[in-house]
C-alpha atoms as one frame of an Amber mdcrd trajectory, in Angstrom:
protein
   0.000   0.000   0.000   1.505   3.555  -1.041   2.033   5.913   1.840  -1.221
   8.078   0.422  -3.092   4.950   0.798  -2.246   4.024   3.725  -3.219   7.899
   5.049  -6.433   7.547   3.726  -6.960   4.020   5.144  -6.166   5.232   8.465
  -8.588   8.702   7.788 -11.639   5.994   7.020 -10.825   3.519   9.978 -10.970
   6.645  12.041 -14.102   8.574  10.641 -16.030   4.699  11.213 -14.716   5.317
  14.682 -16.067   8.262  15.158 -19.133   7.383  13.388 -20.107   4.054  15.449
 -19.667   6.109  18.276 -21.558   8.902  17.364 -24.856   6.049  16.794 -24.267
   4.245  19.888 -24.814   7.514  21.834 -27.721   8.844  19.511 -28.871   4.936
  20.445 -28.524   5.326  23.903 -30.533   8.797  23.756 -33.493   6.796  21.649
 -33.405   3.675  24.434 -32.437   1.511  21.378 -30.266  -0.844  23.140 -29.829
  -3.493  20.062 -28.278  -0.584  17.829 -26.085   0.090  20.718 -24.888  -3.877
  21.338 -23.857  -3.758  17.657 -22.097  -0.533  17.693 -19.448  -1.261  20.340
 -17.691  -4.267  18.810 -17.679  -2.327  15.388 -16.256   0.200  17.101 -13.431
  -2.339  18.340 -13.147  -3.614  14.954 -12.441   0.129  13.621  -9.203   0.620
  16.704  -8.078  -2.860  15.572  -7.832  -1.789  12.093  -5.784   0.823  12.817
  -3.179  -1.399  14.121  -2.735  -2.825  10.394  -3.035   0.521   8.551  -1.362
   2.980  10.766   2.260   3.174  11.369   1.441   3.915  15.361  -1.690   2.008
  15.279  -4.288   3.116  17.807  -2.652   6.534  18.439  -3.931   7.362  15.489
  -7.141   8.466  17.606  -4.427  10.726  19.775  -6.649  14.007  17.596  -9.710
  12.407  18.604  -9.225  13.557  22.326 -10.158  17.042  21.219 -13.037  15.828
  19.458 -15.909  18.472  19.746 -18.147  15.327  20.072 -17.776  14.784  23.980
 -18.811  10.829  23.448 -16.066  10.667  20.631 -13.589  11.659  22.919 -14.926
   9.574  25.876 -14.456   7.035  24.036 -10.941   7.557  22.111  -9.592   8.138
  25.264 -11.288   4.594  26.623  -9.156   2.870  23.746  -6.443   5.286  24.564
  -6.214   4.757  27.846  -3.904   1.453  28.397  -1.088   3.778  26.834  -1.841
   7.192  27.757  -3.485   7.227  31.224  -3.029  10.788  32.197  -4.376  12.011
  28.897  -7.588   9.662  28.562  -7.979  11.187  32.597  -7.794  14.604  31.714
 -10.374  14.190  28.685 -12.675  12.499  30.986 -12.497  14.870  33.577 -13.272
  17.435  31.328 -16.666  15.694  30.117 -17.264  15.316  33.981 -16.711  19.231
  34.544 -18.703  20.527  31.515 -20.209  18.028  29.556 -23.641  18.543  28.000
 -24.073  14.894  26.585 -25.261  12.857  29.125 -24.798   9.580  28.075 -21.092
  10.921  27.543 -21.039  12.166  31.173 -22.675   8.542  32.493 -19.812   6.505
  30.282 -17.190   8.685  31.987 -18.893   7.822  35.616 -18.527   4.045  34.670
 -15.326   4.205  33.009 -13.734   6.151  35.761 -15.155   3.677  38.277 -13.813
   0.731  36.758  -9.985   2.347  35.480  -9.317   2.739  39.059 -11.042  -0.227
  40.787  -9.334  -2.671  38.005  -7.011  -0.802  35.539  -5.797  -3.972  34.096
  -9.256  -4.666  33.376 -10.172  -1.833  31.754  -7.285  -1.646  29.550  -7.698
  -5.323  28.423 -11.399  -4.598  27.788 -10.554  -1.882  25.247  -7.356  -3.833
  23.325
């Protein structure tokens, strides 16, 4: 694969990223659970992708931290999280401080919970 390929292979495993995560949360707004169950491992499918495509793999979703989509970045810092704890932190305590999405700001709560309860757990649930 060419070097511009492999840029816009990593700009389309990123944008169905963003865009699974973007309908789980409009999902969880309409209560339509089933649409959220299949968004999550497509979501997972996306990250993994990136670890073909992209020369650092999943830090490819470093830019998505500053998302303006507050569930977008929940979430890119969930899968960034096993290698940049401080950063996938700071993102989610910024949700927690200003956040207007709520199912963003719930994620966070859970997220949170479990990162410090059982890191190892976490990070091995979003690998």
């Amino acid at each position: 694969m060419t070097p511009h390929g492999k840029d816009a292979s990593t700009a389309a495993r990123i944008e169905e990223f963003r865009t699974q995560v973007k309908r789980y949360f409009h999902a969880d707004l309409m209560g339509d659970r089933r649409t959220m169950k299949a968004c999550l491992p497509k979501m997972g499918k996306a990250v993994q992708a990136l670890e073909t495509v992209a020369p650092e793999g999943r830090m490819a979703l470093v830019p998505l931290l500053k998302d303006p989509d507050d569930g977008v970045r929940v979430y890119a810092a969930a899968y960034l999280f096993g290698r940049l704890p401080e950063e996938a932190r700071a993102v989610w305590d910024d949700v927690l401080a200003g956040s207007h999405h709520p199912s963003a700001y719930l994620n966070v709560v859970s997220f949170k919970v479990i990162a410090d309860w059982k890191p190892a757990d976490f990070i091995k649930a979003f690998e």
